[in-house]
C-alpha positions as CSV (number, residue, x, y, z in Angstrom):
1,X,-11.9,15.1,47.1
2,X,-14.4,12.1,48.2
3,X,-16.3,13.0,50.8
4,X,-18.7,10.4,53.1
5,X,-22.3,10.4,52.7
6,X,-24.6,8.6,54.9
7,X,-27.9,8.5,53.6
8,X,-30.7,6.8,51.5
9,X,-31.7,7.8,47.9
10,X,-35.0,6.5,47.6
11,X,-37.8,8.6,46.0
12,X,-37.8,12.2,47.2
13,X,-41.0,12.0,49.0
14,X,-39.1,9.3,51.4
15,X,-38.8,9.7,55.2
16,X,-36.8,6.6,55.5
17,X,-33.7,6.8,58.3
18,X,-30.6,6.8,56.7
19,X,-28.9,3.5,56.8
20,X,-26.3,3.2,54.3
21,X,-22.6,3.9,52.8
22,X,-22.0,5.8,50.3
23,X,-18.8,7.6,49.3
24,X,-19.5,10.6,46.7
25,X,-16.8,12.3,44.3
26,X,-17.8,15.6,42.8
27,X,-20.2,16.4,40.3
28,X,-22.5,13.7,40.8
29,X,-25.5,13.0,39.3
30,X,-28.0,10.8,41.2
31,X,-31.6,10.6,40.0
32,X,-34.1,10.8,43.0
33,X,-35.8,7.5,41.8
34,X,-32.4,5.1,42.1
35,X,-32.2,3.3,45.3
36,X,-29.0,2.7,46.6
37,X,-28.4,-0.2,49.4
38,X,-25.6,-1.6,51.2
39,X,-25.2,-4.1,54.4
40,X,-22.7,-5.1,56.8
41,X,-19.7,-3.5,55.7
42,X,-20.8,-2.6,52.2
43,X,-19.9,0.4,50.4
44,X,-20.3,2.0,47.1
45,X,-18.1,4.8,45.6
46,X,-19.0,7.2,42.9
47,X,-14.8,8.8,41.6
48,X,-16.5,11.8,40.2
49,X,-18.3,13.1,37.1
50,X,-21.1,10.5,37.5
51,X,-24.2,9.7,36.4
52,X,-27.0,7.5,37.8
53,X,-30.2,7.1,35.7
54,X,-33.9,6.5,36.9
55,X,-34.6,3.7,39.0
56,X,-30.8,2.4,39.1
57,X,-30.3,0.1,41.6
58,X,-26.5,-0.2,43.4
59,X,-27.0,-2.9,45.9
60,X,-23.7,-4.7,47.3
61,X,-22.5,-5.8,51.5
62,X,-19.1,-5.9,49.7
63,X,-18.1,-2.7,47.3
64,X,-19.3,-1.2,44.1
65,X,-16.8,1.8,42.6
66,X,-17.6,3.6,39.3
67,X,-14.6,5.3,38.0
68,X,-14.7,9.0,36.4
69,X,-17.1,10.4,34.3
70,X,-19.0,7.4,33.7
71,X,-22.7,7.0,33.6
72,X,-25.2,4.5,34.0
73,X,-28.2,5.2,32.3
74,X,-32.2,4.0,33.3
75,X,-32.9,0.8,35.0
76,X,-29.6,-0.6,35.9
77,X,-29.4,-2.9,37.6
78,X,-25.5,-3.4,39.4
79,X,-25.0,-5.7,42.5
80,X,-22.4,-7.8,44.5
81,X,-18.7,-6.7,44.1
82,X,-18.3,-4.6,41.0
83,X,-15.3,-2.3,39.9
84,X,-16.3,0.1,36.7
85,X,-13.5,1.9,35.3
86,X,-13.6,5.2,33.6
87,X,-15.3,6.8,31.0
88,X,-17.8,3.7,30.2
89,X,-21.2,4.5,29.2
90,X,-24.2,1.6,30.1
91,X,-27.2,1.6,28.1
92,X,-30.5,1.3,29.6
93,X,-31.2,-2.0,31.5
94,X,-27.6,-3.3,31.8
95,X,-27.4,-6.3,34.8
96,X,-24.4,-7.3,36.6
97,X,-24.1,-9.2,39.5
98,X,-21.2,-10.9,41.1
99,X,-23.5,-13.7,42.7
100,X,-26.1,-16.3,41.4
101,X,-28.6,-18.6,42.6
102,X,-28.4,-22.2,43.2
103,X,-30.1,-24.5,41.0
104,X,-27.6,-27.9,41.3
105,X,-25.8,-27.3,45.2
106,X,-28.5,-29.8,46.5
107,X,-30.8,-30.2,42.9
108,X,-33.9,-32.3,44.7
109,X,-34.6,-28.5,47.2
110,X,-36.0,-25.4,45.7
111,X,-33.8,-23.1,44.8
112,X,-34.8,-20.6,47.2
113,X,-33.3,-23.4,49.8
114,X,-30.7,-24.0,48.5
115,X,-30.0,-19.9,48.1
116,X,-30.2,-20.0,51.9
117,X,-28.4,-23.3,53.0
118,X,-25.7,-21.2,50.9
119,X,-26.0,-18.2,52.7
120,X,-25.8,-20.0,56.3
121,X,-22.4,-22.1,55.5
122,X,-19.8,-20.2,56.1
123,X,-17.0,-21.3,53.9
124,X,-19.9,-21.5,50.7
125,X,-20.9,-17.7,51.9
126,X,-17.4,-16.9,51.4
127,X,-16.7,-18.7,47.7
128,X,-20.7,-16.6,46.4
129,X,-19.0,-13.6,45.2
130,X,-17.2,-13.3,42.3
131,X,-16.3,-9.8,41.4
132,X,-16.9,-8.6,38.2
133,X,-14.3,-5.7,36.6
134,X,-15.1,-3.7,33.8
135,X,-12.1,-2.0,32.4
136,X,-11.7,2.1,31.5
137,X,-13.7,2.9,27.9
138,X,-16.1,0.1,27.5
139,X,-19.8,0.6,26.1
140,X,-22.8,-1.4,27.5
141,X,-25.7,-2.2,25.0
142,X,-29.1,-1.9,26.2
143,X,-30.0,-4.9,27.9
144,X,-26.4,-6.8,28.3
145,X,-25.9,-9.0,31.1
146,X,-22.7,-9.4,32.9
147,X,-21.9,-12.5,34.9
148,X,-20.4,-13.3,37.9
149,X,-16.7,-13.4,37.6
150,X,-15.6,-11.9,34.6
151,X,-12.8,-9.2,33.7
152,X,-14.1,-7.1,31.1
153,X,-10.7,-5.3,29.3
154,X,-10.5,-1.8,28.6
155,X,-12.8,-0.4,25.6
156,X,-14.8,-3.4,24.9
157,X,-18.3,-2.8,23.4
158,X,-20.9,-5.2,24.0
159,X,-23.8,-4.6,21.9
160,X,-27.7,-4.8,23.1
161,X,-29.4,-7.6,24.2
162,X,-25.9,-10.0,24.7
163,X,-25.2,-12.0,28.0
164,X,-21.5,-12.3,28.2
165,X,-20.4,-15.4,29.4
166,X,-16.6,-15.0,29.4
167,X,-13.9,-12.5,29.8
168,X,-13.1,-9.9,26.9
169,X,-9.8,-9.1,25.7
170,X,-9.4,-5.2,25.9
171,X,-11.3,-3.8,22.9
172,X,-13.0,-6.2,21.6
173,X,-16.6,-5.6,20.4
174,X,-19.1,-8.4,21.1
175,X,-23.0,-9.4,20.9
176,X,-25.0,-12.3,21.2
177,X,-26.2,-14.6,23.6
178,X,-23.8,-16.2,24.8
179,X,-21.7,-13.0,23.5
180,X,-19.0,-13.5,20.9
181,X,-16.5,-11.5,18.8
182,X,-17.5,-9.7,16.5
183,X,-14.1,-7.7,15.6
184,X,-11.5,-5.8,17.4
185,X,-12.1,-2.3,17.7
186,X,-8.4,-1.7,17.3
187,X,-5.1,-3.3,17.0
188,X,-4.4,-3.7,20.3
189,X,-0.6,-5.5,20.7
190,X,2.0,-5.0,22.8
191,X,5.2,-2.6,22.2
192,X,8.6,-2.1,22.9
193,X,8.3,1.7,23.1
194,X,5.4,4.4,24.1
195,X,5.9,7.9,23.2
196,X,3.7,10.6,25.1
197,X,3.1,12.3,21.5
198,X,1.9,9.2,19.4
199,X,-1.3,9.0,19.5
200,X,-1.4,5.3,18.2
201,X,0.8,4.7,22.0
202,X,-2.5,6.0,23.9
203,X,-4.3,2.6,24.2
204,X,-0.9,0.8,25.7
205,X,-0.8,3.5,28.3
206,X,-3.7,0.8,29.7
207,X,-4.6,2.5,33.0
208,X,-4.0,5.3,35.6
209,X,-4.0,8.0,32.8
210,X,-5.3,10.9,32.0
211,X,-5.9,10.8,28.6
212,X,-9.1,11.6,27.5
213,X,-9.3,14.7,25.4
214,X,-9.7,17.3,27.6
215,X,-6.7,15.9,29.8
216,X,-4.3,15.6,27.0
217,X,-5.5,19.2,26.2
218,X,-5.0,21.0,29.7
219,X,-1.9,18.6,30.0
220,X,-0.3,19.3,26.5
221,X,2.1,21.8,28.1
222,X,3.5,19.3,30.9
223,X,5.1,17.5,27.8
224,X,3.9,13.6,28.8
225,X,1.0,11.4,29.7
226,X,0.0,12.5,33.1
227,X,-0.5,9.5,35.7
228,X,-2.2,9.0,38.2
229,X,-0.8,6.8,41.9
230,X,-1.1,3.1,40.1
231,X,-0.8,3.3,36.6
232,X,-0.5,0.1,34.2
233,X,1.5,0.0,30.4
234,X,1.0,-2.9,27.8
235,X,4.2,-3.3,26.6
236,X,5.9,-6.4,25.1
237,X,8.2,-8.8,27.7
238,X,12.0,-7.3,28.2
239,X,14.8,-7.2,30.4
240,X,14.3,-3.7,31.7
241,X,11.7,-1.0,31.5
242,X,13.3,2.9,31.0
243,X,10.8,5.4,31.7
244,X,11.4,9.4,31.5
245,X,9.5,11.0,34.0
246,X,8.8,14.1,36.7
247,X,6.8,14.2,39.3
248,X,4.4,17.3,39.6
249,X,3.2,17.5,43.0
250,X,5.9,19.0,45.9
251,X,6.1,15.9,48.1
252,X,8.3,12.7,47.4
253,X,7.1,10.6,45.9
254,X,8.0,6.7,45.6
255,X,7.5,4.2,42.6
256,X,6.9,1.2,43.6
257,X,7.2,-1.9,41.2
258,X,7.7,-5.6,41.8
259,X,8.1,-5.0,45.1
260,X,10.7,-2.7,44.8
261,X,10.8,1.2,46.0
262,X,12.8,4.0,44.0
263,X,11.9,7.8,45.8
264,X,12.1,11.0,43.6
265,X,12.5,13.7,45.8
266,X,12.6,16.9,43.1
267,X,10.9,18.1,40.1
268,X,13.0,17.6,37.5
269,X,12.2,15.3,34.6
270,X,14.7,11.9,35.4
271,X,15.3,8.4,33.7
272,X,14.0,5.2,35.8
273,X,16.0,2.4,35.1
274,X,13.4,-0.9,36.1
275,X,14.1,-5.1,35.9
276,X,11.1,-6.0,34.1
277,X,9.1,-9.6,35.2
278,X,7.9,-11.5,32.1
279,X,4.3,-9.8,31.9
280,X,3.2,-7.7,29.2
281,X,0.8,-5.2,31.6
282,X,3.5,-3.8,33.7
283,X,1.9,-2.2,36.8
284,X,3.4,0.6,38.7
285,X,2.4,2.0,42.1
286,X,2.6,5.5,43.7
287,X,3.7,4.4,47.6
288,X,1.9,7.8,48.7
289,X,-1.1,7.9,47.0
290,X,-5.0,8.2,48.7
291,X,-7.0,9.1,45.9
292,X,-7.8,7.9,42.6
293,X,-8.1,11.4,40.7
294,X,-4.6,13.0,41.7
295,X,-2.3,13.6,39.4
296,X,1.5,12.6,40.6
297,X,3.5,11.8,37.7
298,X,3.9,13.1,33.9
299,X,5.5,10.1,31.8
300,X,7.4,11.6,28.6
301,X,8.4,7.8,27.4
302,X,8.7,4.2,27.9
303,X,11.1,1.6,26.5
304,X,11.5,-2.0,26.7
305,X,15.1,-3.0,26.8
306,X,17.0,-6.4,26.3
């Protein structure tokens, strides 16, 4: 369970008050020397399982979240609005920020002024932050930049020293600077079916699952791909979507997709029936879900049907 912390992590000698919003999953990891700031209504959530290096700095009046088990490592720097997904590991040094400064809003000020005539106009204050997501699986190199407004997909790599400049398509591996492709970790393409058993299906069950090694260990007797309250699949364009299912926690629990609800009210494993939109990632909601890390659902198989 996330539990509400309201303090400061500055260096351990500190007497500072504590003046900020933090929201702390378990097992965390926090190294006395990272500093941790928020304003206004700013918040920054650690899922659980994390990490934070020496002299980190989390700094946002909007939100930060770092999904499970992943770790930021020395002298990260993360600011603005910033959504981290599972499982990602950042290199020493990594920068992201969903803001900038102003060089060209009025060109003949400094730039400092020009920071500030940004800040005080409200409709311009309101346009500065572009978040920045960074899917489940990816690997920072040493020194990468992130900038404002980018999606990175799920299981990118970026390698050390590369500013990326655009958005990634999931698992691609990248370096430079500007960043470009280097390969494709995998072939990552859409499909008609995904099997709970296949192992080559586990990168199309995109997000929301549990399956990391341990998980797909302690789950292997539940028969399917656990998931979590909003899960995503990567699956080719259809009429319908059939998913086999069973819920595994004792409350209802209702699906929602497209809009549309569908309640299952016992345990036993059923067949969904869906009218599928035109999108390959096909996101699913659980109506009654509050936290990230609980497990509602096992999913045995999907099909895509004409």
């Amino acid at each position: 369970m996330l539990s509400k912390l309201y303090k400061m992590i500055f260096p351990a000698s500190t007497t500072e008050q504590p003046n900020y919003n933090l929201v702390k999953g378990e097992d965390c990891i926090i190294d006395p020397s990272s500093i941790i700031t928020t304003a206004d209504k700013g918040e920054v959530i650690l899922n659980g399982n994390n990490y934070i290096g020496r002299n980190v700095e989390l700094g946002t009046t909007g939100k930060i979240e770092i999904g499970t088990n992943t770790s930021i490592q020395d002298r990260c720097i993360i600011l603005g609005d910033v959504e981290i997904g599972k499982f990602c590991t950042f290199a020493p040094n990594v920068y992201i920020s969903s803001g900038k400064h102003y060089y060209d809003h009025k060109p003949h000020l400094y730039i400092k002024d020009q920071d500030e005539l940004v800040a005080n106009d409200k409709t311009l204050a309101q346009a500065h932050s572009k978040k920045v997501t960074i899917g489940d699986d990816c690997w920072l190199g040493i020194n990468s930049v992130i900038v404002a407004g980018l999606t990175i997909g799920r299981g990118c790599v970026i390698g050390a020293n590369s500013v990326v400049t655009k958005d990634l398509e999931p698992f691609s591996v990248v370096g430079g600077a500007p960043a470009k492709l280097i390969k494709k970790r995998l072939a990552f393409e859409a499909k008609n079916s995904l099997k709970f058993d296949n192992e080559n299906d586990l990168p199309n069950f995109y997000n929301g699952f549990f399956i990391d090694q341990k998980s797909l260990n302690e789950n292997r007797s539940l028969d399917g791909i656990v998931a979590s309250g909003n899960f995503t699949f990567y699956l080719k364009p259809g009429k319908k979507i059939v998913i086999m299912l069973k819920k595994i926690v004792s409350n209802t629990v209702t699906i929602v997709y497209n809009g549309k609800e569908t309640k299952i009210e016992n345990n036993d494993l059923v067949t969904l029936t869906f009218d599928s939109d035109a999108n390959a990632y096909q996101h699913f909601l659980v109506k009654e879900a509050t936290e990230k890390n609980t497990k509602y659902l096992v999913i045995k198989s999907v099909e895509v049907v004409n």
